[in-house]
N, C-alpha and C positions, 0 to 999 in steps of 0.2 A: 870391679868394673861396673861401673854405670848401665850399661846394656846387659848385665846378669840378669835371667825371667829367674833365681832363686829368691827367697828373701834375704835382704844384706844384713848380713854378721858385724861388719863393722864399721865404725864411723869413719871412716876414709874413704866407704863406699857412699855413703848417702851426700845428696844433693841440696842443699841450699834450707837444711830443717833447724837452722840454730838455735832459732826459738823454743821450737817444739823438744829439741835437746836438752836443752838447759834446764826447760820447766821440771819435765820431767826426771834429770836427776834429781835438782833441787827436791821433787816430792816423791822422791822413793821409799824416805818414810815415813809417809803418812800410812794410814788404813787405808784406802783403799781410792784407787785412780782408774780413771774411764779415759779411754785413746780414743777418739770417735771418729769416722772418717767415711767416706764411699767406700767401697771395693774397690782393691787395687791401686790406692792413694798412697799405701807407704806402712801404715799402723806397726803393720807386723816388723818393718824393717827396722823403724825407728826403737821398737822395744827391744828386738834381739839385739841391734847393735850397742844401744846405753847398756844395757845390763852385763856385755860380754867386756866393754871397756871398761865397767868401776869392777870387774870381777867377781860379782855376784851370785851368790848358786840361786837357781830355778829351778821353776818346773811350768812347760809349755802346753798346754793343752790345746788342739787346733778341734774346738767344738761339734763342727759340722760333722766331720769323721763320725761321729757318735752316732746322728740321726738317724731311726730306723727309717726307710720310706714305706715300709708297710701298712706299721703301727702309725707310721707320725708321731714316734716317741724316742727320747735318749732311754733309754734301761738302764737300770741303778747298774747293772753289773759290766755295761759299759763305759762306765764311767770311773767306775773300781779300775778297771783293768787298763784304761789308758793310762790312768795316774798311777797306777805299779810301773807300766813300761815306760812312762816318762821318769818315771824315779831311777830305773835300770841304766837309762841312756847317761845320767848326770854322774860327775867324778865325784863319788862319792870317797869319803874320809872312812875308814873303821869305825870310827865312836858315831858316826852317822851308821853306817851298818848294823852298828850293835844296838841301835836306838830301833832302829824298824825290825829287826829281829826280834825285840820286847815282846811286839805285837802280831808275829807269826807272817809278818811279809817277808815271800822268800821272791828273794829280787833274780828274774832272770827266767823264772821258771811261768807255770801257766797256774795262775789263780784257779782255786776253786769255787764252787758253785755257793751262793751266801742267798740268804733271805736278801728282801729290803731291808730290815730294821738292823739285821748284821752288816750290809753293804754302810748304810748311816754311819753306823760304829764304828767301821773300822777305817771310812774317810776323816772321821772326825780323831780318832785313835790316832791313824798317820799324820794328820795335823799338827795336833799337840805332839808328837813326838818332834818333828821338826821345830818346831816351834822351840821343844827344850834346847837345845843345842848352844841355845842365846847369840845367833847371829843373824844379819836380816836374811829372809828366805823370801822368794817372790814366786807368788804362786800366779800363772799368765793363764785364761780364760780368754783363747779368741773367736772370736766372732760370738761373744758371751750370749746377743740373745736368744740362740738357740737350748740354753739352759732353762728357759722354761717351759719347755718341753721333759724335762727329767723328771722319774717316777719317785723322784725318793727327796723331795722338798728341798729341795737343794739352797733355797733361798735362805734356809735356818741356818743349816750350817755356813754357808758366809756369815750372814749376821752373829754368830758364836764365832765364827775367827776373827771376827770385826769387833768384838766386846772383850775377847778374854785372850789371843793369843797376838801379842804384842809384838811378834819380831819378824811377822806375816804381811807381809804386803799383798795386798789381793790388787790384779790388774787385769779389766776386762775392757775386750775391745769390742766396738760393733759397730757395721754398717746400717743397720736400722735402728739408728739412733733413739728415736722416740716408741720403738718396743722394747731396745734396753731398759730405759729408764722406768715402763709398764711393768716391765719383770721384777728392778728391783725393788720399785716402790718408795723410792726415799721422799715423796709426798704425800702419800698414804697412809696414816692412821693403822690400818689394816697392818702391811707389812714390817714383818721381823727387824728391816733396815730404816723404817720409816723416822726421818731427824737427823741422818747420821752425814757426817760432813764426808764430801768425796772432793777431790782434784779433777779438775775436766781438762781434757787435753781435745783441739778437736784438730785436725789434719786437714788442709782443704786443698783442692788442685793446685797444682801450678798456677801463677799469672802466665798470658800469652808470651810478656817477657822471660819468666823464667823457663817457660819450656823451650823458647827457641834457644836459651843458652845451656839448656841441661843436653838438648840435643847436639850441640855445638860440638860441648865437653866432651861429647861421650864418642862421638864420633873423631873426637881429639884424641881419643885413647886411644883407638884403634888406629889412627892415622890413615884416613881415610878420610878426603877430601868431598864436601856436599855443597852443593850449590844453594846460596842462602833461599835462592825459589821456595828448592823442595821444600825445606825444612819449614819456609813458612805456612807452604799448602800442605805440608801433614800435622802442624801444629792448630792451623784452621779446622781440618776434618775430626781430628783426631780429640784436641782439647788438650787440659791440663792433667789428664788422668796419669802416671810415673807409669801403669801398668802400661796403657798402648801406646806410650810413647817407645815405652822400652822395646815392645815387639816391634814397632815400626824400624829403629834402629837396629835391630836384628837381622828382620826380613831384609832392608835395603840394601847387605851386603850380596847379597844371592838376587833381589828381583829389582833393584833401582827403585824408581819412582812409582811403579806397581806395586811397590809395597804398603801405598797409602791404601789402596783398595782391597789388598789382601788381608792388614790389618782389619779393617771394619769388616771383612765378610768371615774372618775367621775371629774376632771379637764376638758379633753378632750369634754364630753358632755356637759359640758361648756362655753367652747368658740366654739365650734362646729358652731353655728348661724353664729359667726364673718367670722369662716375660708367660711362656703358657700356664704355667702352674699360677700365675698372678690372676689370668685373664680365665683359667677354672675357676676359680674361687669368687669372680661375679661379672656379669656382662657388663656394670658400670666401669669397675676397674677398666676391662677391655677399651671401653669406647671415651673415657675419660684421657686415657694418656694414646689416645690415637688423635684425639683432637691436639694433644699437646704437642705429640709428636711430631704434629702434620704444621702445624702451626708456626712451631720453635718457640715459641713462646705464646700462653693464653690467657686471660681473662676470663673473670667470672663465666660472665653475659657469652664468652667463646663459646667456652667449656658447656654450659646450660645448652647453648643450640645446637651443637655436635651431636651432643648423647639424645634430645628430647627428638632430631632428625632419625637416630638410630633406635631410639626403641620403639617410636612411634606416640609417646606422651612426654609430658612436662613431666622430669622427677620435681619432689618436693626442694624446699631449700633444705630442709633437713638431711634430706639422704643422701643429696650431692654434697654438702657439707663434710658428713661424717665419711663418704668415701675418698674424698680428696683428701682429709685427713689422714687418715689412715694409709695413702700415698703417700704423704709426707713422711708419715711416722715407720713407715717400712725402707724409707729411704729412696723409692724410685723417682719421689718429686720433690722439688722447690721452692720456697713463694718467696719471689722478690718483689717488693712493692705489691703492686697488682695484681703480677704477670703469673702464672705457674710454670715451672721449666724442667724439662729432664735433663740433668745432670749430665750424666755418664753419656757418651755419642753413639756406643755402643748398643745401650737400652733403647736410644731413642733409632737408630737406624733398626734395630730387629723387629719393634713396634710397626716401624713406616711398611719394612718389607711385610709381619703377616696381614697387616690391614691392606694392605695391594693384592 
């Protein structure tokens, strides 16, 4: 179903992705492929569905799950222990059984306590024992760029299954796009991965058109008749995000046309966290995407008079630079042409409400 809030399983569920389908069988065997996209665009849909139709075995790792909020770190031993229980969940073969048994993974049960240099070991050990099997394995990494956060270098061993274990597909997705590609360094000199050729897949909203026909569809499922109005004024509010379109299509069974508003206030209270945890980490952040916010769209010269109005001086071109950057590259903003834009209607409505 079209209006499922689950991630879709299969390609009978997803909406208007051909491209994005095709590319990404065609490169499932390469080394290693990047799905890129906002939040709530689909990424996840698109991977679990290809991989469950060519009949692929995996393994899913949903990253964020890991992050401590204390520390502000993944723990090596967090990261052991999702990839044992994501191994548990997959239908494994015997001769697959017998191969993770080698290395004293006992699937099903509760890991024990490991060093870091042991947790290393024995991800790298589980690796290569997949890896022996000699059939493709795809190991999924989503919302990858929270793995640079992990205590135990994590970035080496990619680059060692990306050098030596050939029948590994590595798939990481991420909404801050431009901190993925910080983490893995494929420009970098420095980094383990630095030269190494990847696949980029990137996922972008809906067109206006396409959403008023996914909404159409989906409401075609259910047989349930919508007034092309609505659909246009929640496709206006709302945007091409698959995520709030879906909950719009959800709600509007139970609240009608008040589903547009419920959607964005119950959006909003949703990424709510991200937008204050954005706006801790510096008052430019804050006052930069409230200009944008407020605006719908900003210019340099905008943006420079907002923030110089709120703090009470001219920042440099440097700092404002390197903070809009850094917007960008964490995915909360845009730059088309000139202009700077918030994306997502959601981020940009929770901005507008805490700056009110």
């Amino acid at each position: 179903m079209l209006f499922s809030t689950e991630p879709k399983t299969s390609l009978s569920e997803l909406f208007d992705r051909e491209m994005e389908i095709e590319r990404f069988r065609m490169g499932i065997n390469e080394r290693l492929v990047l799905v890129l996209g906002l939040r709530r665009v689909g990424k996840s849909s698109l991977i679990l569905s290809v991989l469950n139709s060519m009949g692929i075995d995996y393994v899913f790792i949903d990253v964020r799950k890991l992050f401590d909020e204390v520390s502000k770190k993944i723990p090596g031993e967090r990261l052991y222990e999702e990839l044992r229980i994501a191994l548990s969940r997959m239908s494994l073969s015997e001769r697959v059984r017998g191969v993770l048994s080698s290395i004293n993974l006992s699937l099903g049960t509760v890991g024990v306590r490991l060093s870091m240099a042991e947790i290393r070991g024995t991800i790298t050990s589980i690796l290569e024992a997949l890896n022996s099997l000699g059939r493709r394995i795809v190991l999924v990494f989503d919302e990858a760029q929270y793995l640079r956060y992990s205590t135990i270098g994590l970035r080496s061993i990619l680059a060692y299954t990306y050098d030596h274990l050939s029948n590994i597909t590595l798939v990481l997705t991420g909404s801050e796009v431009g901190l993925l590609h910080d983490f893995l360094g494929m420009d970098d000199p420095s980094s383990e991965l630095y030269g190494r050729y990847y696949l980029s897949i990137e996922l972008k909203p809906f067109t206006r058109d396409q959403s008023i026909e996914f909404l159409k569809r989906g409401f075609k499922e259910l047989n349930v008749s919508v007034d092309d109005s609505i659909i246009v004024k929640a496709v206006d509010e709302l945007d091409g995000i698959v995520g709030w379109l879906v909950y719009f299509g959800k709600l509007y069974l139970d609240r009608g046309v008040d589903a547009i508003y419920e959607v964005k206030e119950m959006g909003a209270k949703m990424v709510m966290r991200e937008v204050e945890e954005l706006f801790n980490r510096s008052q430019y952040y804050k006052y930069i995407m409230e200009a944008i916010a407020t605006l719908g769209r900003a210019r340099w010269v905008d943006v420079n008079r907002y923030v110089t109005a709120k703090v009470g001086r001219r920042p440099t071109n440097a700092t404002l630079s390197r903070n809009l950057n850094n917007l960008i590259k964490m995915g909360f903003v845009i730059k088309n042409g000139d202009y700077y834009m918030i994306q997502d209607p959601m981020i940009r409505y929770a901005v507008i409400k805490v700056a009110t």
